[in-house]
Structure formats: structure tokens, C-alpha cells
N, C-alpha and C positions, 0 to 999 in steps of 0.2 A: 394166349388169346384165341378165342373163339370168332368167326365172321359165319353171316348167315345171311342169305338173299333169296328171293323167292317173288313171286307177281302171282296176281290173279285178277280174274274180270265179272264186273259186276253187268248183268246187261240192262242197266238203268240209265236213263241220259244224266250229265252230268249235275245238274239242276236238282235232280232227285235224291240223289250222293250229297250234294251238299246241304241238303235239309234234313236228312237224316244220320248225317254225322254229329248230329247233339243230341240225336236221340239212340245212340248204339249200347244204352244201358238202361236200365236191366236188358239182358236176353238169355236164353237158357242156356245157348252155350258158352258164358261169361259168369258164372257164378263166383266164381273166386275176386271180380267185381264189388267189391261193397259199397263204395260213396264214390262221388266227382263231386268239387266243390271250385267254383272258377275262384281262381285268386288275381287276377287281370285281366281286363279286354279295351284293345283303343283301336280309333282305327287309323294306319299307317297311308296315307295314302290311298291308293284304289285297294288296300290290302285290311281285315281284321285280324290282329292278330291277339289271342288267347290264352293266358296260362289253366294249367287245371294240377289242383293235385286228387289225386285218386288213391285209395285204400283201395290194396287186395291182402286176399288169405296167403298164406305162406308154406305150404306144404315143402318138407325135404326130406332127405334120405336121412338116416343114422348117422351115416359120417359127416355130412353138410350139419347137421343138427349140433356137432359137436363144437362147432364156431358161431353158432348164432342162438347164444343163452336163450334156446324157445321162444326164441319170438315168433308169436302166427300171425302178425301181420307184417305186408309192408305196405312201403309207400311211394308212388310213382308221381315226376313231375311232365305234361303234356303239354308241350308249348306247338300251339297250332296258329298257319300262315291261311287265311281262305283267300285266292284271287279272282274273282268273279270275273274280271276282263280275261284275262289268261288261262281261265278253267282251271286252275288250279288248287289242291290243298296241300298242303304242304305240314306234315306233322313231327317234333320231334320230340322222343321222349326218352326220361333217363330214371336211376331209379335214387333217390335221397337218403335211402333208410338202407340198412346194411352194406356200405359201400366197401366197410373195412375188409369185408369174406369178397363179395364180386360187384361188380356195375355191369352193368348193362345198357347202352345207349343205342335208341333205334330212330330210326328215320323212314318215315311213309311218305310217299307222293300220291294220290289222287287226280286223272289228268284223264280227258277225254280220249278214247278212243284215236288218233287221225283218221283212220280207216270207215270207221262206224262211230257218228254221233250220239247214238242210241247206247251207248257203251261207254263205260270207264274202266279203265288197267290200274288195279292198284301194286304200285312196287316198292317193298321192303326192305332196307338193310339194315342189318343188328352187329353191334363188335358187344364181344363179353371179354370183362376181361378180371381176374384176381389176384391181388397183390399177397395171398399169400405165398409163406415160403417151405422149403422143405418137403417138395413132392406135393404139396394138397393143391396148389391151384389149378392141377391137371384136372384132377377127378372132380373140383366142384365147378369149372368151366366147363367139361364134358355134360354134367347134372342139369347146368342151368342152359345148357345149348339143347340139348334134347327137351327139356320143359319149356323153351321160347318156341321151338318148332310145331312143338302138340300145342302150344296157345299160339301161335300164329294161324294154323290149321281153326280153329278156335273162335278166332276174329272173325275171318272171311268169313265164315258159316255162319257167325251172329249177325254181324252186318250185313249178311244178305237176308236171312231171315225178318231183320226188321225192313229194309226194302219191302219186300215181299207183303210187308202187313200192311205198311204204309201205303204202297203205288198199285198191287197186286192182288186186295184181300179178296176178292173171292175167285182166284186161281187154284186149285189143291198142287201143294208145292211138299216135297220133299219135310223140307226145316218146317212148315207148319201142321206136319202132322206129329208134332213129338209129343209121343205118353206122357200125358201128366202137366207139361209146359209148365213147369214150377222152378219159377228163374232163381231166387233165392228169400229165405225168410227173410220178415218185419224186423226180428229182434238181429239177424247179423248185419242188415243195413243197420241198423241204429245204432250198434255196435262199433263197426267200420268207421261211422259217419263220425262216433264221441273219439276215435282213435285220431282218426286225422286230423281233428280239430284240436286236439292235445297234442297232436305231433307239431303242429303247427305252431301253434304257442309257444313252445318247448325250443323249435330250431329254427326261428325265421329267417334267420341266414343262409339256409341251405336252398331258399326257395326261391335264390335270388343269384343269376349266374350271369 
């Protein structure tokens, strides 16, 4: 098993964070992003809370490759807490589709500053973990720990970037000057979007914990 924790800060007030957490997709450094599609939302109390499944592309190595028959997609469930009394978001996500090689289960908080209102800390934690046996769950826990680290690095950058367009647009900012800003083609969203919908069909028990 793999653990990963990490934080970073947005300098947006809280308020801002929370309106732009439904819009943190497309962005250009989310491409491996293809569709969200909400499969729940009620609200609990002072609390909304959210299911989403999400398609992404699937990139591995050679030897990762040799347990997962080519599949290039998978599929991510996001089950998110907002509490506007308590500033808080609260996000957890796991992954549905290739469980049998690794999971992956993460948990984001989203939470004011105490120090500076004007600011939100967002704090990470990830367990990766693979049931296979015979030496391989080393090497593709290692695989998947290093590609959760370059897409956590990945995140913050998108979600600040959309900030930034949203609260900031005529600031010249780093994330808005990127060549080209071609988040992802027409035809892989629509692609992603017929996979997840077919995934769904196919396992609606896994979307349900």
C-alpha cells in the first residue's frame, strides 16, 4: 500500500472555491478528464451532498498494461460534502473500474484559511492499494503513486487556473498564458461521455457504496 498527503492554497475567499468547484472541468491541465456526469444530489441538512461519476483516459506502462486487457479508459466515483455554514468541502473519491490490478481512494477537504479569509487550504489524502500477488503489487502501486502525485500537482493548477478566469480575468497570470489552451477534443469528450454511460448500465452496483 501506497499513502500520499500533500496541501496547497488557493488565494480565493471561500465563496469563490465553492462556485467553482462545478466548474473545474474542462481545463488544460485535466485533459485525461473526459465527462462528469452527477448520478445524485440531495440536500442533507445545512450540507449538499453529490455523487458524480467521471471518465478519464488511462495511460500505463508495459508491465501495468499486462493486467489491464488495454483498457484506455476508466472510471472515477466523486462523492462530494459542501457546507456553507462551516466553510467547508469535503470530497471523496474512489476509483470503480479496474479494481481488480489497484484502487485508489482519495479524500479532499476544502476549508477556509483561519489565518486569512481571503484564502482556502486545500488538503489531500490518497491510499493506493493492489490485491495483486507474486511481486506485482509493488511495481504497479509505485506506477500509480507516482501518476496520482503528477495529477495531484495537476489539480491545483487546473483549479487555480479556472479561479483565475472566473474571479481574475483580466489579471495576466501564469496558468492563463498557456500555448494553445486546448483543454481536450469534441470527439474524446463524446467518447468518454458514451463510455461512462455504458459503464454505468453495465455495473450499477458498483456506483452505489
Amino acid at each position: 500500500m501506497k499513502y500520499h498527503i500533500d496541501s496547497s492554497v488557493f488565494n480565493f475567499n471561500w465563496e469563490q472555491v465553492a462556485i467553482s468547484f462545478w466548474q473545474r472541468y474542462p481545463n488544460p491541465f485535466a485533459k485525461h478528464v473526459l465527462s462528469e456526469d452527477v448520478i445524485s444530489r440531495r440536500v442533507v441538512g445545512q450540507e449538499l451532498h453529490t455523487k458524480r461519476l467521471l471518465s478519464k483516459t488511462n495511460k500505463m506502462t508495459n508491465f501495468v498494461k499486462k493486467f489491464s486487457r488495454g483498457e484506455t479508459f476508466t472510471f472515477v466515483v466523486e462523492e462530494s460534502i459542501v457546507d456553507p455554514i462551516r466553510r467547508l468541502i469535503t470530497t471523496y473519491t474512489r476509483n470503480v473500474a479496474m479494481q481488480n490490478i489497484v484502487s485508489v481512494e482519495e479524500k479532499v477537504v476544502y476549508k477556509q484559511d483561519p489565518q486569512n479569509k481571503n484564502m482556502v487550504v486545500c488538503e489531500r489524502k490518497a491510499w493506493i492499494y493492489s490485491p495483486l500477488r507474486f511481486g506485482a503489487s509493488g511495481p504497479v502501486c509505485s506506477f500509480v503513486h507516482q501518476r496520482f502525485k503528477n495529477n495531484a500537482v495537476k489539480a491545483s493548477n487546473g483549479f487555480r487556473f479556472v479561479l483565475e478566469n472566473m474571479f481574475s480575468p483580466n489579471e495576466q497570470s501564469q496558468s492563463a498564458n498557456i500555448p494553445g489552451q486546448i483543454y481536450m477534443s469534441k470527439e474524446m469528450m463524446t467518447e468518454g461521455a458514451k463510455k461512462a454511460t455504458e459503464y454505468a448500465k453495465k455495473h450499477p452496483k458498483v456506483l452505489i457504496r
